[in-house]
C-alpha positions, 0 to 999 in steps of 0.5 A: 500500500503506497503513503497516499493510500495509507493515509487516505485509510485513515481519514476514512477511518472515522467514518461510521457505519449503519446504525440499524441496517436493513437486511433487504437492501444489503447494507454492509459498511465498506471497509476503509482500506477497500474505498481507499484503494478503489480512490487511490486507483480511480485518482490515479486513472484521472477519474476523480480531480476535476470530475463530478462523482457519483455514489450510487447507493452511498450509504453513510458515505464511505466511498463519496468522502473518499472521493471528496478527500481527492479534489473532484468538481462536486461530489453527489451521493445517492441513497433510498434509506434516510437513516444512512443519509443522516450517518452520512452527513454527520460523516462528511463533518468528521471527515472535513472534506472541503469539496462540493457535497451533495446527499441525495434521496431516491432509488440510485437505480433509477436515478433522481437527477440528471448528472453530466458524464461522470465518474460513478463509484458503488458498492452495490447489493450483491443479489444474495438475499432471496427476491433481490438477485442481480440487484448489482445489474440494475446499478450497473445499468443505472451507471451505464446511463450516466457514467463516463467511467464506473468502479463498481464491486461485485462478488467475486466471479463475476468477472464475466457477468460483468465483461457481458453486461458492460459489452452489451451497454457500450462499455468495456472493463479496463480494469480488474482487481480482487477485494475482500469485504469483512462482514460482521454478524448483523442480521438474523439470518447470520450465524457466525460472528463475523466473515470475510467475503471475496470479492472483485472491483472492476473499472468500465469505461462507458459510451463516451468515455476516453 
């Protein structure tokens, strides 16, 4: 892990999680390190200073506040649950992120405004409970419609789902690499303490993208 990551792991550390996560909508905090690599690299590949960055399904904020810690245009984050979206202003206060934030209401799959060519960053449902499977596809395609570049985390073997689906939407993957999630026991349905799931990033370059 380079300085930079490092550092920016750390000031998303403060950054807190779900006060009461919904099962159904698969709420899980992402890890600190994760959004700091997903940032890290999406700076790197010019996707973020100078750019407007879209969360979909933010959650209390991780990812857009890593994103706001790294110089874009405005930064825009996106979530259906309201509780999230209160954690995550409380959040962007901890963080003390100067660029432009806005925390948006609605369902990031069918997207509540109308952003221009941009820079999506998401860590969608998996699809893993039962009546939401393929729940990542429809941000997918929520991002597909606005995006000039997504990174997108998704469980992992999905490589080819995802190659497909950005290939049908005039998309194309650049870029691949694995992640692991630590999921802790906060739903019924849970039966150990805590785990750690594998999973894979992908970056796509959209319509329009360079």
């Amino acid at each position: 892990m380079t300085e930079t990551r490092r550092r920016l792991a750390q000031e998303l550390g403060v950054v807190a999680g779900f006060e009461d996560p919904v099962a159904a909508l698969e709420q899980y905090h992402t890890p600190p390190d994760l959004a700091a690599h997903i940032v890290h690299v999406a700076d790197l590949r010019g996707d973020i200073e100078d750019e407007t960055v879209l969360d979909l399904g933010c959650g209390t904020g991780m990812l857009a506040l890593g994103a706001a810690l790294r110089s874009p245009a405005r930064v825009v984050g996106v979530e259906l649950d309201a509780a999230a979206l209160v954690t995550a202003r409380r959040n962007e206060r901890r963080v003390g992120a100067r660029a432009d934030v806005a925390w948006v209401r609605g369902d990031a799959t069918r997207l509540p405004l109308s952003p221009p060519p941009c820079t999506v960053l998401m860590n969608p449902p998996f699809g893993a409970q039962d009546g939401n499977e393929h729940a990542d596809r429809a941000f997918l395609a929520a991002a597909a419609e606005v995006a000039r570049v997504s990174y997108s985390v998704h469980n992992a073997g999905s490589q080819e789902f995802v190659e497909s689906f950005a290939a049908d939407n005039g998309g194309e993957v650049t870029d691949a690499f694995r992640a692991e999630l630590e999921l802790p026991n906060q739903f019924d349905h849970h039966e150990a303490e805590a785990g750690v799931v594998d999973a894979e990033v992908f970056r796509i370059r959209w319509r329009g993208g360079e």
